[in-house]
C-alpha positions in Angstrom: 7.6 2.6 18.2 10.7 3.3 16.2 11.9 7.1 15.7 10.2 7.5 12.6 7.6 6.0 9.7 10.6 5.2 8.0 11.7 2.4 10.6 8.6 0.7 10.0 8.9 -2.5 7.7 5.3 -2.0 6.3 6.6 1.5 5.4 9.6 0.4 3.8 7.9 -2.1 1.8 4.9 -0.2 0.4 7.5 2.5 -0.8 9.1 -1.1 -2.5 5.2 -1.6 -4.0 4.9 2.0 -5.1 8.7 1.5 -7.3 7.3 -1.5 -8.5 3.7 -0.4 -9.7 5.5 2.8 -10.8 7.9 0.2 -13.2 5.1 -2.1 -14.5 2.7 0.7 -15.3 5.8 2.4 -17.4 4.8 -0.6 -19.9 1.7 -0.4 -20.1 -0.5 1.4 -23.1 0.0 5.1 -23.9 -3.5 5.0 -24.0 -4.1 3.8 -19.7 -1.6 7.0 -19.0 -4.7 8.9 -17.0 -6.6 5.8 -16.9 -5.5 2.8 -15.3 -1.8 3.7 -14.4 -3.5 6.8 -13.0 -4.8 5.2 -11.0 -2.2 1.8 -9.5 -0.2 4.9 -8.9 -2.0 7.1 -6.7 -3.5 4.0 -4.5 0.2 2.9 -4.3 1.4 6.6 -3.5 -1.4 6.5 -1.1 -0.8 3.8 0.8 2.9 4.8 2.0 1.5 8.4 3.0 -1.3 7.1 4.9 1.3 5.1 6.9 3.7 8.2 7.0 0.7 10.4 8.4 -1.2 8.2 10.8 1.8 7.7 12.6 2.4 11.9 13.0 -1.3 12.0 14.4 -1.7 12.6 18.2 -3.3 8.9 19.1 -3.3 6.0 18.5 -6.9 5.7 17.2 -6.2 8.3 14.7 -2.9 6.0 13.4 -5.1 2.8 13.2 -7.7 4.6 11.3 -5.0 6.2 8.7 -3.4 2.4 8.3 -7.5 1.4 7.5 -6.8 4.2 4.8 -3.4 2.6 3.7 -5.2 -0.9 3.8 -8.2 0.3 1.5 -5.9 1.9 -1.1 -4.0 -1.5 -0.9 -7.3 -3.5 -1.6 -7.7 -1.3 -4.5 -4.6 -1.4 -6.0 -4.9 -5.3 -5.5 -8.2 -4.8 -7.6 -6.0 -2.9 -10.3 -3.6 -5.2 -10.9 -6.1 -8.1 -11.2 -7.5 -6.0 -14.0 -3.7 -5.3 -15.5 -3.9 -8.8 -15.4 -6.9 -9.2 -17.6 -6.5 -6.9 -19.9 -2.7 -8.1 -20.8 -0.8 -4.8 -19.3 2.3 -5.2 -18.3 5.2 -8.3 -17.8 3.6 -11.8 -15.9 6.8 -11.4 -13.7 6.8 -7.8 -13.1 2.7 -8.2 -12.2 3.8 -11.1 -9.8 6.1 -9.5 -8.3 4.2 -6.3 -7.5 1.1 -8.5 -6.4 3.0 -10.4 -3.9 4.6 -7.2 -2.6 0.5 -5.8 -2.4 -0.3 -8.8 -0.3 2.8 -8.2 2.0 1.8 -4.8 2.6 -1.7 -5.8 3.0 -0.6 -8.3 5.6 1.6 -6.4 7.4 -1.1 -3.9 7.7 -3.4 -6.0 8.9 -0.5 -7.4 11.7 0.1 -3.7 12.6 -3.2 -2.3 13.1 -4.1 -5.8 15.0 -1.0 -5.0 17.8 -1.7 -1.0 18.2 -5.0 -2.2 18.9 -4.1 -4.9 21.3 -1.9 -2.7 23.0 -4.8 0.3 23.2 -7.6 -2.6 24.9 -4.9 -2.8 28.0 -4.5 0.8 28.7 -7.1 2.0 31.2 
């Protein structure tokens, strides 16, 4: 591991998602300011500080089950932005671009948690 969360690429990149979401939710209806920007917004905050405090824990079981955290609040921030979608919130390239960067993170995830795993199966 690097020296800190902040080496991480899946870290750098969900705190890329969280600017984004933060700029296409600034569009969106007064009216979605505690509803559905609420909410893109804390699943986005929460994704890069479930990253940030699994990897403080003391084991690596305890960091793979904060990144399942991260990777749930990135499912449901996929889910939000599908709805964005629907409902006509925001810019069709600013929600493309912040649902590719969801699917990067979710990806990278998914890679992550797959290795620290990997590597905890040959310890013995």
């Amino acid at each position: 591991m690097g020296q800190s969360f902040k080496d991480l690429i899946v870290w750098q990149r969900s705190i890329e998602l969280t600017v984004s979401v933060y700029q296409l939710t600034s569009t969106f209806p007064d009216s979605e300011r505690f509803g559905l920007t609420n909410q893109m917004r804390r699943a986005s905050v929460s994704i890069a500080s479930n990253i940030a405090e699994g990897y403080g824990r003391a084991t690596k079981g305890e960091y793979v089950q904060f990144l399942g955290h991260a990777r749930g609040s990135c499912s449901e921030l996929e889910t939000q932005i599908v709805i964005a979608k629907k409902l006509g919130f925001g810019a069709p390239a600013s929600l493309q671009t912040t649902e590719s960067l969801c699917n990067d993170v979710g990806r990278l995830l998914g890679a992550l948690m797959k290795s620290i795993r990997s590597k905890q199966s040959l310890v013995p």
